[in-house]
C-alpha positions as CSV (number, residue, x, y, z in Angstrom):
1,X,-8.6,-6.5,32.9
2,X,-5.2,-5.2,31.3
3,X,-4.5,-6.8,28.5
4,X,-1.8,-5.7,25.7
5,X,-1.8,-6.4,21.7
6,X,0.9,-6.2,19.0
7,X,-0.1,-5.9,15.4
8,X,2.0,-6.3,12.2
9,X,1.9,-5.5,9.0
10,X,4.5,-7.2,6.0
11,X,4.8,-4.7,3.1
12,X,7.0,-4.0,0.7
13,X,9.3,-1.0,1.2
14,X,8.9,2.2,-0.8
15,X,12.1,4.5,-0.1
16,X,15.8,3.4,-0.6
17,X,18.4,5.7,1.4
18,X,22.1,5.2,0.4
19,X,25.0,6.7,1.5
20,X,27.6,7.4,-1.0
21,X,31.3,9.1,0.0
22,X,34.5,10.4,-1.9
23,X,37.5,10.0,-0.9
24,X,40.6,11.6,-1.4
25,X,44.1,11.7,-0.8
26,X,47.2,14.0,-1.5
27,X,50.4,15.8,-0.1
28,X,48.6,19.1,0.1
29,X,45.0,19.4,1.7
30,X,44.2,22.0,-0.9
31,X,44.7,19.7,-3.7
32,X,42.9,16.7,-2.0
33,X,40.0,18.7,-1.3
34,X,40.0,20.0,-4.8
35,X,40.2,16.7,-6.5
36,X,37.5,15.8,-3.7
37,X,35.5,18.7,-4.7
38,X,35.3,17.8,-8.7
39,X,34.5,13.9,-7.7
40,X,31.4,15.1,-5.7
41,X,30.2,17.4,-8.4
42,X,30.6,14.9,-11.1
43,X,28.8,12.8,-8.7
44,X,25.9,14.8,-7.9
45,X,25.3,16.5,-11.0
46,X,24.8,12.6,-12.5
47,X,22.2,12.2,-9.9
48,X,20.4,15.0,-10.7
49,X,20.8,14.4,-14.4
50,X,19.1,10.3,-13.6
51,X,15.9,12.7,-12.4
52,X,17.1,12.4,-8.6
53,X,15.0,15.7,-7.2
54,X,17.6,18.4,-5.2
55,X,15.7,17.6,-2.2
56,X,16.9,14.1,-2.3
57,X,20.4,15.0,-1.8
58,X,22.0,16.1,0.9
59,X,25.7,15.8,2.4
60,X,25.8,13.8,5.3
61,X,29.4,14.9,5.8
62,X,32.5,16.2,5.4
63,X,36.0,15.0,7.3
64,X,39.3,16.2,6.6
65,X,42.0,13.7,8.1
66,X,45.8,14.2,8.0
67,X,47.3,10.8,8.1
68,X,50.6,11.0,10.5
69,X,53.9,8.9,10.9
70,X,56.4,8.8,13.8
71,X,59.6,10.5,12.9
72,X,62.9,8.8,14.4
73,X,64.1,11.4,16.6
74,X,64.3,10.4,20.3
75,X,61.2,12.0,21.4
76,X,58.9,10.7,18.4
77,X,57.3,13.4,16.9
78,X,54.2,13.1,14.5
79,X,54.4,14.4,11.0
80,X,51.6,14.5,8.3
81,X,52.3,12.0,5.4
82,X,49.2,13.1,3.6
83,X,45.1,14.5,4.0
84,X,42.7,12.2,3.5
85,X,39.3,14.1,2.4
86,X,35.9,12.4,3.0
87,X,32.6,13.6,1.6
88,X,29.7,11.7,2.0
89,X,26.4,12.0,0.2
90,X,22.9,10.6,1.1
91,X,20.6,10.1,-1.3
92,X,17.0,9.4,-0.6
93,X,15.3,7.4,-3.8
94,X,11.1,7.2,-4.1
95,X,11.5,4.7,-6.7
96,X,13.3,1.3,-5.2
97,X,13.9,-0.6,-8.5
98,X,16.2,2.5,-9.4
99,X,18.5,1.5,-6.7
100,X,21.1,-0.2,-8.1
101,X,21.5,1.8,-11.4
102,X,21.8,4.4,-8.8
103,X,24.8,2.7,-7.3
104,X,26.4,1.8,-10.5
105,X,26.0,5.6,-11.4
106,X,27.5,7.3,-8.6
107,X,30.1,4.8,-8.6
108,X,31.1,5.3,-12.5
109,X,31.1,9.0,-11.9
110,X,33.4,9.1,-8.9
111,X,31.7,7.9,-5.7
112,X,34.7,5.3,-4.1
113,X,32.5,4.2,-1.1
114,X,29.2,3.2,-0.7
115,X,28.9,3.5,3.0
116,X,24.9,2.2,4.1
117,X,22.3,1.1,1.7
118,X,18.9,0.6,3.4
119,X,15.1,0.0,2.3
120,X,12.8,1.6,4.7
121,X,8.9,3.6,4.4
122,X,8.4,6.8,3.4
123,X,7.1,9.1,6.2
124,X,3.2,8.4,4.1
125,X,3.6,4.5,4.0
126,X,4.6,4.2,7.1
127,X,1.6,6.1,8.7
128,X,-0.6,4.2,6.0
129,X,0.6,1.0,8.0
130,X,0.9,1.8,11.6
131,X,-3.1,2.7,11.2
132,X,-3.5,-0.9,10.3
133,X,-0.7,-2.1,12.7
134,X,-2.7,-0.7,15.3
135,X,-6.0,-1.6,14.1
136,X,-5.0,-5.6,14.2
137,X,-3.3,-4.5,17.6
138,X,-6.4,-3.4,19.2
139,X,-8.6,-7.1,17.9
140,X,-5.6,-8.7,19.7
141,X,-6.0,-6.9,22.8
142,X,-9.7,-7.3,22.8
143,X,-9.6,-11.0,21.7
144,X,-7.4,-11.8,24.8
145,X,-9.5,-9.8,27.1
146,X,-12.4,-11.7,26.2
147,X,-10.9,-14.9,26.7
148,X,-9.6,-14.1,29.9
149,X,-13.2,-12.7,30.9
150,X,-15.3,-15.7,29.8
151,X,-13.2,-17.6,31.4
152,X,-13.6,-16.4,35.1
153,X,-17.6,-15.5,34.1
154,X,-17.4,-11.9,33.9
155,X,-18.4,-9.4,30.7
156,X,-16.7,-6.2,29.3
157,X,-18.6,-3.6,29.5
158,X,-16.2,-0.9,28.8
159,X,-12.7,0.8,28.6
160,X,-10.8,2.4,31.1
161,X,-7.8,3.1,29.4
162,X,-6.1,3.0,26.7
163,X,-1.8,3.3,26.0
164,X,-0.5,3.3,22.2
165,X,3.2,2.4,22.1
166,X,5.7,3.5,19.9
167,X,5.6,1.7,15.7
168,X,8.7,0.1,14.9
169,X,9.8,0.1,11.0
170,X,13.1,-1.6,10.7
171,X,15.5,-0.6,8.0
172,X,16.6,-3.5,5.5
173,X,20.2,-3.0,4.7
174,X,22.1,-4.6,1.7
175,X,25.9,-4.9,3.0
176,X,27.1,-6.3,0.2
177,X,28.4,-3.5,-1.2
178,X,29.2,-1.4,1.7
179,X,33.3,0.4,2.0
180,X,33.2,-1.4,-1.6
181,X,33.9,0.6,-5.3
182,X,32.0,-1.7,-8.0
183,X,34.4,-2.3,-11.0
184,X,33.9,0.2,-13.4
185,X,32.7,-0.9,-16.9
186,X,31.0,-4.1,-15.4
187,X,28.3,-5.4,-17.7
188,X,26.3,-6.9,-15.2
189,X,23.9,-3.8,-13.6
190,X,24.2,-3.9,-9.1
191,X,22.0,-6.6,-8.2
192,X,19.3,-5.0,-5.1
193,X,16.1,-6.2,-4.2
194,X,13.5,-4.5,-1.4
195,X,12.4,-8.3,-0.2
196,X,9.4,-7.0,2.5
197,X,9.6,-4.8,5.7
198,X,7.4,-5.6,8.5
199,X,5.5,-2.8,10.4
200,X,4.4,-3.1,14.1
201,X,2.5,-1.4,16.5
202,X,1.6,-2.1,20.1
203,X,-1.2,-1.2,22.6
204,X,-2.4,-1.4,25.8
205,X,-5.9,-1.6,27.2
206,X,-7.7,-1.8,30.9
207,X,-10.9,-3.3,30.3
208,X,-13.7,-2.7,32.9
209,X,-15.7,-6.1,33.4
210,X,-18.7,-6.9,36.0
């Protein structure tokens, strides 16, 4: 008999990962990266300052754009209006009820953007629950299989094979905020709350009956 089993587990998520950017904009790319450059520092050296390890923080990238227009001449040229500089930060928190004081700090000290805010496991949790995911996987398997066999009068007497699929965390995002800067000198702190995360796990078993 093949049979196949999916388990879950509902938890609540442990790791917050939000991506912050600067953005900048000038005449002259030196000055725009400059400006971009004293933004990020404020930024980051906030973060570290809120107890946010080195580790935690890492730049996710770095883009330098000119923004063009069309000159009138007859065979429409491009020239460069201004550079737009992008630096983007991700920052990886262990402690989720920090994450919107997080937000409201990297905002007040220069972030512009917060591009992706997501609740997910740390690499621990989410081994933690896959072994239980799989665990409640396997009694479904087995349940069905013994269903199936009692029904047609036969008995399992052992395994032939056995297939683990892939675990699937999801990511919880909180768009509310995203390609948004908060209001500076707001008095009400970034609502952001985990809510649950589900973890699966399938697997597939040949049962051999007589």
């Amino acid at each position: 008999i093949y049979v196949s089993g999916t388990g879950k587990v509902t938890t609540t998520p442990d790791q917050a990962v939000i991506v912050f950017a600067v953005e900048t904009e000038n005449t002259d790319v030196k000055t725009a990266q400059q400006q971009n450059a004293q933004r990020m520092d404020a930024v980051v050296n906030a973060l570290k300052n809120a107890g946010i390890p080195e580790k935690d923080i890492r730049t996710a990238g770095y883009n330098i754009i000119p923004v063009t227009k069309n000159d009138d001449r007859p065979l429409t040229t491009s020239t460069v209006k201004f550079y737009r500089v992008i630096n983007t930060l991700e920052v990886t928190l262990n402690d989720v009820n920090r994450a919107g004081e997080i937000v409201d700090l990297a905002v007040e000290n220069g972030a512009n953007r917060v591009d992706r805010f997501s609740f997910t496991l740390s690499d621990a949790k989410q081994q933690e629950f896959r072994s239980e995911a799989l665990t409640a996987a396997v009694a479904q398997a087995r349940g069905d299989a013994d269903a199936v066999a009692a029904a047609i009068g036969k008995t399992i007497i052992d395994v032939k094979e056995v297939n683990v699929g892939n675990n699937y965390v999801p990511l919880v995002y909180d768009n509310r905020y995203t390609g948004m800067e908060k209001a500076t000198g707001a008095a009400v702190p970034t609502p952001l709350e985990a809510g649950e995360i589900d973890v699966t796990a399938t697997v597939s078993i040949t049962y051999v009956i007589s």
